[in-house]
VEXDREN-2710 file (C-alpha; in Angstrom, 1 decimal):
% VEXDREN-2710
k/r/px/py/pz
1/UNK/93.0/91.6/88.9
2/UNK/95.3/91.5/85.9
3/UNK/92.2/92.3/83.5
4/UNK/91.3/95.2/85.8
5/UNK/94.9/97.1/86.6
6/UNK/95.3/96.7/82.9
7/UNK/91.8/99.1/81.8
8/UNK/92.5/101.4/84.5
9/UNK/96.0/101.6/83.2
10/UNK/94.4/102.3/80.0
11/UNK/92.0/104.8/80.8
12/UNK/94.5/106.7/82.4
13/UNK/96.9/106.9/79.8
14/UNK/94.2/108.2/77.1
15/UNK/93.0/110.8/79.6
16/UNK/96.4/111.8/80.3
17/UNK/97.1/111.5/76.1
18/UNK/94.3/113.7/75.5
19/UNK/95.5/115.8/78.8
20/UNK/99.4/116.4/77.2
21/UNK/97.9/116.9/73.3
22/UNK/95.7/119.8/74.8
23/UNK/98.9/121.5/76.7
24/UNK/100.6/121.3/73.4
25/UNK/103.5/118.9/75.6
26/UNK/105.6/117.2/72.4
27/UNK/106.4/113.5/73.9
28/UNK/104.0/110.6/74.1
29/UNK/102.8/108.9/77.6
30/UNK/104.8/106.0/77.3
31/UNK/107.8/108.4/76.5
32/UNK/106.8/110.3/79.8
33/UNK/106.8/106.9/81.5
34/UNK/110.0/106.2/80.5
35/UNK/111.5/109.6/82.4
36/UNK/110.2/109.0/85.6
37/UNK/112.3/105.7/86.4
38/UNK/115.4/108.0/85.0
39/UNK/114.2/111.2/87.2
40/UNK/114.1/109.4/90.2
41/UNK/117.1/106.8/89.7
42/UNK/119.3/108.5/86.9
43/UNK/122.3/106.5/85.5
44/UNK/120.2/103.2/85.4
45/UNK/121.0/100.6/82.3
46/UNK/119.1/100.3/79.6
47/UNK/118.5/96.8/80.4
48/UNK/117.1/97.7/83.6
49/UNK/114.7/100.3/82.4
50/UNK/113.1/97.8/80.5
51/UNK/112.8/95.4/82.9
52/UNK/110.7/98.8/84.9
53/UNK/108.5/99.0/82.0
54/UNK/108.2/95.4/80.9
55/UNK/109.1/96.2/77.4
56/UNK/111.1/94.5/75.1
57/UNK/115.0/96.0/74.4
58/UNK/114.2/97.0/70.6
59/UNK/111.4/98.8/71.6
60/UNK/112.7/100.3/74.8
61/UNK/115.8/101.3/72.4
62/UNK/114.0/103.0/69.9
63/UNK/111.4/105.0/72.7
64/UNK/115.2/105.9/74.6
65/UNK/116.6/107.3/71.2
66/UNK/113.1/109.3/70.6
67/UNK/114.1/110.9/73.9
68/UNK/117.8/111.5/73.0
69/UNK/117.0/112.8/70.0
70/UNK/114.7/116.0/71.8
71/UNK/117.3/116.6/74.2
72/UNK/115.6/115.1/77.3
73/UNK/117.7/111.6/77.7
74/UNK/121.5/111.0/77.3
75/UNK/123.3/107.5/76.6
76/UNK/126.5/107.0/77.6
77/UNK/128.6/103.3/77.4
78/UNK/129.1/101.6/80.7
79/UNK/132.6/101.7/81.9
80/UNK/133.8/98.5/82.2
81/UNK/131.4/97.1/79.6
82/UNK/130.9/99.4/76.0
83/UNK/127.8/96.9/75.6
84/UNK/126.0/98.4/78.5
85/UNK/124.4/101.5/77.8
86/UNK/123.6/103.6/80.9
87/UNK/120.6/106.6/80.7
88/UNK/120.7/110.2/82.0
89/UNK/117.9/112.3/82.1
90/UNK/118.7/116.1/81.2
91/UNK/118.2/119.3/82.6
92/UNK/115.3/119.5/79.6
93/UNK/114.2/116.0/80.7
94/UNK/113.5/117.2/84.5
95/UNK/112.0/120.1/83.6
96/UNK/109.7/118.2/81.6
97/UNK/108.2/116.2/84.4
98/UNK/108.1/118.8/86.6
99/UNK/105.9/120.8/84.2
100/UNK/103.5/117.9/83.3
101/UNK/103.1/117.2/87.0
102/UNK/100.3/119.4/87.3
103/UNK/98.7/117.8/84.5
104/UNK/99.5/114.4/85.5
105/UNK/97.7/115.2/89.1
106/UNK/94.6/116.5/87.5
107/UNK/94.3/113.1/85.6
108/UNK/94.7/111.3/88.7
109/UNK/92.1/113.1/90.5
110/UNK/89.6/112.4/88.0
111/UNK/90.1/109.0/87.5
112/UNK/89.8/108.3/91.2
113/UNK/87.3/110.5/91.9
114/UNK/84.0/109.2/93.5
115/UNK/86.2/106.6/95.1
116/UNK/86.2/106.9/98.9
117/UNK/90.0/108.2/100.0
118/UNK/90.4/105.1/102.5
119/UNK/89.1/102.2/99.6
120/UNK/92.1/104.5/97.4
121/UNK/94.6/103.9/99.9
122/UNK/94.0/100.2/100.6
123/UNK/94.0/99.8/96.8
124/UNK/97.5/102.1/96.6
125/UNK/99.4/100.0/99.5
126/UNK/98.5/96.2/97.8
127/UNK/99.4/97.0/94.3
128/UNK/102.8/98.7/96.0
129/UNK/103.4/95.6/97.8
130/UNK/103.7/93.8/94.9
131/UNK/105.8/96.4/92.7
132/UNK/107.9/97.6/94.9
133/UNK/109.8/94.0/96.0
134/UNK/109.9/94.0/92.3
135/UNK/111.4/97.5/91.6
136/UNK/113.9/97.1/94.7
137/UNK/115.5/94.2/92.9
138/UNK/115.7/95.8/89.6
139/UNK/117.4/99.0/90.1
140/UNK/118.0/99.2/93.6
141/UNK/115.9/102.1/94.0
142/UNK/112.9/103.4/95.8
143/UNK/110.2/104.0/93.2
144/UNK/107.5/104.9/95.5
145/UNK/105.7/108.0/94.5
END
């Protein structure tokens, strides 16, 4: 299972690499990745978004300060703790991912296509079943799509 989520994930982000390079969008897949956990649960810690995305902190540090340097992400120091750094997305970061939506559905369909919608859905709801326990205790927040 591990080998096969893996390629698909893959596959996807080249075609949706190739997808963003041919709209002329100016951030990288894994930078677009790294909105969408702030777009739907802005004000998450740093610490936390890396847990979402698996990543290590250095590298999760330098993809946030990519963002904050185009205007799409914001840092500011917890309250209680300067240590913690908590994220924002912008005004510039929404309307990012609500442009690239279109493209990022178009990918979609053309990765799954030939694949009968009820196999799709059985395939959706397992691999939710084991993210979402997962994302719940991370951030507290409902990831779903």
């Amino acid at each position: 299972m591990g080998f096969l989520t893996w390629k698909v994930s893959r596959i996807a982000a080249n075609d949706l690499a190739a997808r963003f390079a041919a709209a002329g969008i100016g951030v990288t897949v894994e930078q677009w990745r790294a909105l969408i956990p702030l777009y739907k649960c802005d004000g998450m810690t740093q610490g936390r978004l890396c847990e979402i995305m698996t990543q290590e902190k250095t590298g999760v540090s330098r993809l946030v300060a990519g963002l904050e340097k185009r205007g799409l992400v914001r840092r500011r120091c917890g309250e209680n703790d300067r240590r913690v750094k908590r994220l924002f997305i912008t005004e510039a970061g929404r309307a990012l991912i609500d442009s690239t939506m279109d493209l990022v559905h178009a990918g979609r369909e053309a990765l799954v296509e030939g694949v009968a919608p009820e196999d799709l859905a059985v395939c959706k709801r397992v691999l939710w079943q084991i993210l979402l326990p997962v994302f719940k205790k991370e951030c507290g927040c409902n990831l779903e799509e």
